[in-house]
C-alpha positions in Angstrom: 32.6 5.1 -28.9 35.9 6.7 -29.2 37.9 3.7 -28.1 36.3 1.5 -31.0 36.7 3.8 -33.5 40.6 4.1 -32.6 40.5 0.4 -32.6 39.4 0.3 -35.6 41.9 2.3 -37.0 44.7 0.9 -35.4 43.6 -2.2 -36.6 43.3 -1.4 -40.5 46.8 0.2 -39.9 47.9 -2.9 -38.3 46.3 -5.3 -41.9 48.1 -2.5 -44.1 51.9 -3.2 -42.3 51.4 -6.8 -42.8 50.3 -6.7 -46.3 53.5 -4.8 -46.8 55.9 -6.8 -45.4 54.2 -9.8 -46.9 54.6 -8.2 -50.5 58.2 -7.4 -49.5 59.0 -10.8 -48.7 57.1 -12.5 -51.5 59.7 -10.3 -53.7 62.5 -12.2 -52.5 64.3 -13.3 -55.2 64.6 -16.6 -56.9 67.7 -15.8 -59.0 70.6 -14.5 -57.5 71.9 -11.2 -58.4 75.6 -12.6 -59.0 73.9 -15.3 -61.2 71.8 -12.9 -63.1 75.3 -10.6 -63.8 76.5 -13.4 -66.3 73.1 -13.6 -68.0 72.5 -9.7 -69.1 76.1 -9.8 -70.4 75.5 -12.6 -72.6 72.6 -10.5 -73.7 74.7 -7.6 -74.4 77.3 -9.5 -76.4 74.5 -11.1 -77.9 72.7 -8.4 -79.5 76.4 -6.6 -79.9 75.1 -3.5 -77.8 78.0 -1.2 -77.3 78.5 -0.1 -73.7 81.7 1.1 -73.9 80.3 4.6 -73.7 77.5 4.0 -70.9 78.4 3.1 -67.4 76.2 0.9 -65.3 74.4 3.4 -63.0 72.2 0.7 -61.0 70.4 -2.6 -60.6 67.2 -2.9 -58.8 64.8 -5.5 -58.0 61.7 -4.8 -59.2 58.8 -6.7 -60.7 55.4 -6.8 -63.1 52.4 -8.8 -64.1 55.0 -11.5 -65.7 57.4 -11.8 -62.1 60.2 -10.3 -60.5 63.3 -9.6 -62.4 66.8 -7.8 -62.1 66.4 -4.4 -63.9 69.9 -3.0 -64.9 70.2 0.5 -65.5 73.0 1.6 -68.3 72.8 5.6 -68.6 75.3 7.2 -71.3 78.5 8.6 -70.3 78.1 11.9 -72.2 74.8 12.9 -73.5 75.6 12.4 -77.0 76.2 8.6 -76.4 72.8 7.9 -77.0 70.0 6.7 -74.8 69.8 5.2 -71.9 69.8 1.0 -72.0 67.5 -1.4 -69.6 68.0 -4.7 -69.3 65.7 -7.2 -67.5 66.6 -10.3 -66.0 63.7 -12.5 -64.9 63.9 -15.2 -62.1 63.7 -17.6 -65.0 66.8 -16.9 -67.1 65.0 -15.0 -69.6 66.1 -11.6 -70.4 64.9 -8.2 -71.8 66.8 -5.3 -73.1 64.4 -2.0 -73.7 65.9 1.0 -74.4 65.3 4.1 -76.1 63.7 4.3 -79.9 67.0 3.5 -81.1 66.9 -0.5 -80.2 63.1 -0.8 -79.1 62.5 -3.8 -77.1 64.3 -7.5 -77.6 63.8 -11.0 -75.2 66.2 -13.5 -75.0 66.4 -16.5 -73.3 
């Protein structure tokens, strides 16, 4: 009785690994990081963001009901450079920039 119960378990901890790494690999992405660069500074030009006083602190890949994207991460130099800017680049070209109150949220293609 013991045995099947620790087969049991080993095998819902077996399912649980490989609907991880199948989650992880469905996340690969379809737009290259290098190709998504071009894109969010075209947005940033675009909607004449000033970044001169933020630096780029990171980009992730990360993902929502709507797909995978490339989330950059622009956090202010000095705390009285204003808030923190995200910008979203989406496997299809399409791009987001949310930040603080200040700019709200604007898409892009």
């Amino acid at each position: 009785m013991k045995r099947v119960v620790f087969l049991l378990i080993a095998m819902f901890f077996c399912f649980g690994l490989i609907q991880n790494f199948s989650r992880a690999y469905a996340q690969t992405p379809t737009l290259a990081l290098k190709d998504s660069i071009p894109l969010a500074e075209k947005a940033i030009s675009k909607e004449k963001l000033d970044v001169s006083s933020h630096f780029l602190y990171s980009i992730t890949l990360s993902g929502s009901g709507k797909g995978n994207y490339w989330y950059y991460t622009y956090r202010p130099k000095t705390p009285s450079a204003g808030d923190t800017i995200y910008i979203k680049v989406y496997m299809d070209g399409e791009v987001e920039i949310v930040s603080g109150p200040r700019w709200g949220t604007r898409r892009m293609r």
